[in-house]
N, C-alpha and C positions, 0 to 999 in steps of 0.2 A: 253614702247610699243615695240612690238616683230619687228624686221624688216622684210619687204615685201622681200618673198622668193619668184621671179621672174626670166621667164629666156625671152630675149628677143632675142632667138633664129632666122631665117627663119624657115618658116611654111611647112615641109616637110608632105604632104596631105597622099600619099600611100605608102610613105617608108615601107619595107617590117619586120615592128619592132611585136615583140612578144607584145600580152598582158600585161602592167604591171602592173595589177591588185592587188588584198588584198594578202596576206600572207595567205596562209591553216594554215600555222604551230602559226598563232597570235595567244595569248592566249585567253580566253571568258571573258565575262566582257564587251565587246563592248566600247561607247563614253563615256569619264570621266574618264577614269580610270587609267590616269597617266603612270606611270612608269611601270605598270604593265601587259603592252600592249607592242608586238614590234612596230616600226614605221611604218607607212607602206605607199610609196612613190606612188604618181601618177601624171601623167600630164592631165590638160585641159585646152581644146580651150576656145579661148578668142574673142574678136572684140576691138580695142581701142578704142571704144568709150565709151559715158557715163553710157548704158544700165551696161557693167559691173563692175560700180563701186563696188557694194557689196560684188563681191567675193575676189576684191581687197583688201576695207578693212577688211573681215574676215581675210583675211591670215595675213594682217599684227596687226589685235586684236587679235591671236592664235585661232580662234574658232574651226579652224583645227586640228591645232595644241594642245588642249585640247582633241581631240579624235582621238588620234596617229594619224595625217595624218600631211605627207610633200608633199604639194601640190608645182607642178612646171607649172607656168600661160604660155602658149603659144599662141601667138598672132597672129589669121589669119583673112579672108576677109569678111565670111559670112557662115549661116547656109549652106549652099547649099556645101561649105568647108569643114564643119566642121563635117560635117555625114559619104563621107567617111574615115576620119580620124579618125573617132569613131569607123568602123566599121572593117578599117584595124589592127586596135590594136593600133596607134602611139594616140591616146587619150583615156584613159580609163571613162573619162567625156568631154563635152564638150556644150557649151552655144551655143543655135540657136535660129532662129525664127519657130514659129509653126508651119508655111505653108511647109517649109522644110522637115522638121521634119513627118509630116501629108505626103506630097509627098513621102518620104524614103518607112515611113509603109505602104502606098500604093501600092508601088512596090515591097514589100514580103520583105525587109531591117529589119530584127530583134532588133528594138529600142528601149524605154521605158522612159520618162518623171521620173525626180528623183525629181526634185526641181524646184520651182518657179525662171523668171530669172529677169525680168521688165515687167510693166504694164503702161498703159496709165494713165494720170491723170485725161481724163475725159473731162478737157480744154483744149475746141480750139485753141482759142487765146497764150494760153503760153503752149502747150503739147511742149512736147520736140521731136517730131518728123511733118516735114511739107512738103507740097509741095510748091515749092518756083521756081520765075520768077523772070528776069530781070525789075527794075525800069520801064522801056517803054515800057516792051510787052506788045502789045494787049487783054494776058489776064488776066481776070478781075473775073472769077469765074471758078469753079468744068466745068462746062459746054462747057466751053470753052478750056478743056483739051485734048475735043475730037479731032482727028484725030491730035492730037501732037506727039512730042517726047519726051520722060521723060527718066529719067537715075534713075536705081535703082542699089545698090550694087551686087546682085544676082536676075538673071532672075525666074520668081515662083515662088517669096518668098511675105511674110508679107506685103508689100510694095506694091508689081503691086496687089493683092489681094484685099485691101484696095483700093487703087486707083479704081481698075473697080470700084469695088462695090458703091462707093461715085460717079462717071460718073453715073451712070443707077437710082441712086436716084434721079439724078438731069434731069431725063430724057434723057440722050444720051444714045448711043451705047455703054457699056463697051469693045469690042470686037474692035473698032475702035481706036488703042491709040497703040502708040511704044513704044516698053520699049527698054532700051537699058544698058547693064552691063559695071558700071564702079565703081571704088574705091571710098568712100564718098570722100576721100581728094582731089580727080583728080575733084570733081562736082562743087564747088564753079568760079572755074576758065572757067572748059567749059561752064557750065551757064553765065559766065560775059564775055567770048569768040564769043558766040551766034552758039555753037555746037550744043546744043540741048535748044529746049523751054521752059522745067522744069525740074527741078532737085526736086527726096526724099531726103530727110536728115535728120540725126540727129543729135541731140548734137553730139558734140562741134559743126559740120561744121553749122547748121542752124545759129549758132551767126554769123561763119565768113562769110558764104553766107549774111547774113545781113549786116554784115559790110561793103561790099562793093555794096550794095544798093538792094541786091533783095526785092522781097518781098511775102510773102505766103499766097495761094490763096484755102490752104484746110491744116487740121489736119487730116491727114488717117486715125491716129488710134484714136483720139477720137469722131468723128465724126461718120461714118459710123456701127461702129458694138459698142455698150457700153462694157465697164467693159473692153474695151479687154486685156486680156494675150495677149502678144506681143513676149516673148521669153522665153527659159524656157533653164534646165541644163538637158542631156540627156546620158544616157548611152546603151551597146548594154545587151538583153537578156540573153544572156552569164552570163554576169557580174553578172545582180541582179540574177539570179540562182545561180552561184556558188560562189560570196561573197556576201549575202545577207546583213550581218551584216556592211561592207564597205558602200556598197549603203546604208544603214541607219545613218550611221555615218555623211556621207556628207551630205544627205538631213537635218539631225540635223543642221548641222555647216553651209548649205546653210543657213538655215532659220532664225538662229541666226545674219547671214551675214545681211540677208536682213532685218532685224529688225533694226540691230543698223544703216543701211544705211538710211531708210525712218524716224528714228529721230536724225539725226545727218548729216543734209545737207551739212552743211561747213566740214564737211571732206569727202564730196563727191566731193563737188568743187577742195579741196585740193589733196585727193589723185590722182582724173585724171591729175595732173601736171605729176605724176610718169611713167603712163607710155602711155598717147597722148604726141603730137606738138602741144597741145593748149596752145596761150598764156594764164599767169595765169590773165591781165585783161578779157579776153574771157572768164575764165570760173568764174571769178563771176558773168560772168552778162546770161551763158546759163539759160535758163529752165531744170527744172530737171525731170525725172520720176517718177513714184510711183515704191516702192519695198516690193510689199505685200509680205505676206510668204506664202500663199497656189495660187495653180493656177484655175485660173478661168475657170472652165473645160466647161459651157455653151458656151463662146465664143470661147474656141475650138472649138467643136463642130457648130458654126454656120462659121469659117473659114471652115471648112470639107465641108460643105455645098455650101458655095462659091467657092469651089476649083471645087470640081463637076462640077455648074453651067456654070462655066469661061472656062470648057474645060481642066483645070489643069491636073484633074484626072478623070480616066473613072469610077471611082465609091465613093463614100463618105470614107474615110480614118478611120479604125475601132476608134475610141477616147479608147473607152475601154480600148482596149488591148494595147496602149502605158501607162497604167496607171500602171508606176511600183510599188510603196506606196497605201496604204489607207490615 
């Protein structure tokens, strides 16, 4: 087994770094073709959480690395991070959530969806992502979220997205609810602190907020919008114009990633020891996500739709035109 080519650098967002995109001078031939390909190096963003297990273990099954690519994992906070890092050049890929992503292309950010990143399972009760309360809080359902305070990683993202929309199902004001930006690992504690009401999370932190007694009073993303694509691998325009054949290369190794990830759970549990602070009893007992290989471009599109609605964005976010692949 290839060892994980990692770098667990700080996450420098606008560093003023060049492009280091595909090699013009690579030979043709594209993914497969061994030795007969130069290598060709890049970096992308990451999250340590669970959502990225699969590209974790493609890099270290070679799936990359079968299609000259020396990928370098860099580790930051959130889509809302991770787009201008993509767009400064210091990521020439990088993993986000859609609502990000959808806001970027909204504001004329020249972006484009390469590969699929996590999906919901579907299941409430065990999705691996939840909104979760203190043992004694007051509340008791979705409805009762109203006029709180919730802590999500990134302000306008997947998360408060989700949220309104699951409030105004249940009857409330979506519009009436504080979001507030803080680190998943900083939410366990300020929820058991009583800073804030509810806390989003995902794997790993939903077990250890569990751990210490919360408990969760909504599944964002599998409850309110079906099917949903939740995050995805994204590069800038630039890129798939002028190495078209790279961007195909990784969408290949993406997809192969996320294949061997959704059947081969126990090295998903495994490999997040490598690079979270989750203990390793916490991560066998998280819920996992789904890791399909295409992305569910309906429930884009109906996030596009909510984003409008919520005021996010003054007009529906093109879905099309971030579609860099067929």
């Amino acid at each position: 087994m290839r060892r994980l080519l990692t770098s667990i650098a700080a996450l420098a967002l606008l560093a003023p770094l060049a492009a280091c995109g595909g090699d013009d001078s690579s030979a043709e031939g594209g993914g497969g073709s061994g030795g007969e390909q130069e290598m060709r190096s890049i970096r992308v963003g990451t999250i340590p959480i669970v959502d990225t297990a699969a590209i974790y273990l493609g890099v270290e099954q070679g799936f990359f690395e079968d299609r000259n690519i020396d990928v370098e994992l860099v580790p930051g906070s959130g889509g809302a991070a991770a787009v201008p890092g993509v767009v400064s050049g210091d990521f020439d890929f990088s993993f986000g959530n859609v609502t990000s992503i959808l806001l970027a292309q909204s504001q004329g950010l020249p972006l484009g969806i390469v590969a699929n990143g996590v999906a919901t399972t579907g299941d409430a009760e065990g999705d691996f992502s939840q909104v979760m309360v203190p043992a004694d809080s007051p509340i008791q359902d979705v409805a009762a979220l109203q006029g709180k305070t919730i802590s999500v990683n990134n302000l306008k993202n997947i998360g408060e997205v989700t949220i309104r929309k699951a409030i105004e199902d249940a009857g409330g004001d979506p519009q009436d609810v504080t979001f507030v930006e803080m680190p998943f690992p900083d939410m366990p504690a300020a929820l058991a602190g009583g800073q804030i009401d509810a806390a989003w999370l995902v794997e790993p932190f939903v077990t250890v907020a569990g751990g210490q007694g919360a408990r969760s009073v909504l599944a964002p993303f599998a409850e309110p919008v079906p099917d949903l694509t939740v995050a995805v691998y994204f590069t800038t325009q630039q890129m798939i114009q002028e190495d078209p054949e790279l961007v195909e290369d990784f969408r290949a190794a993406m997809q192969e990633s996320l294949a061997y990830a959704n059947e081969n759970p126990d090295e998903i549990r495994r490999i997040i020891l490598t690079y979270t602070q989750v203990p390793a009893e916490a991560a066998e007992a998280i819920a996992l996500p789904s890791f399909p290989e295409e992305v569910n471009w309906d429930s884009v599109e109906t996030v596009a739709e909510l984003m409008q609605e919520f005021g996010i964005t003054e007009e529906a976010a093109d879905v099309d035109a971030l579609k860099a692949t067929d």
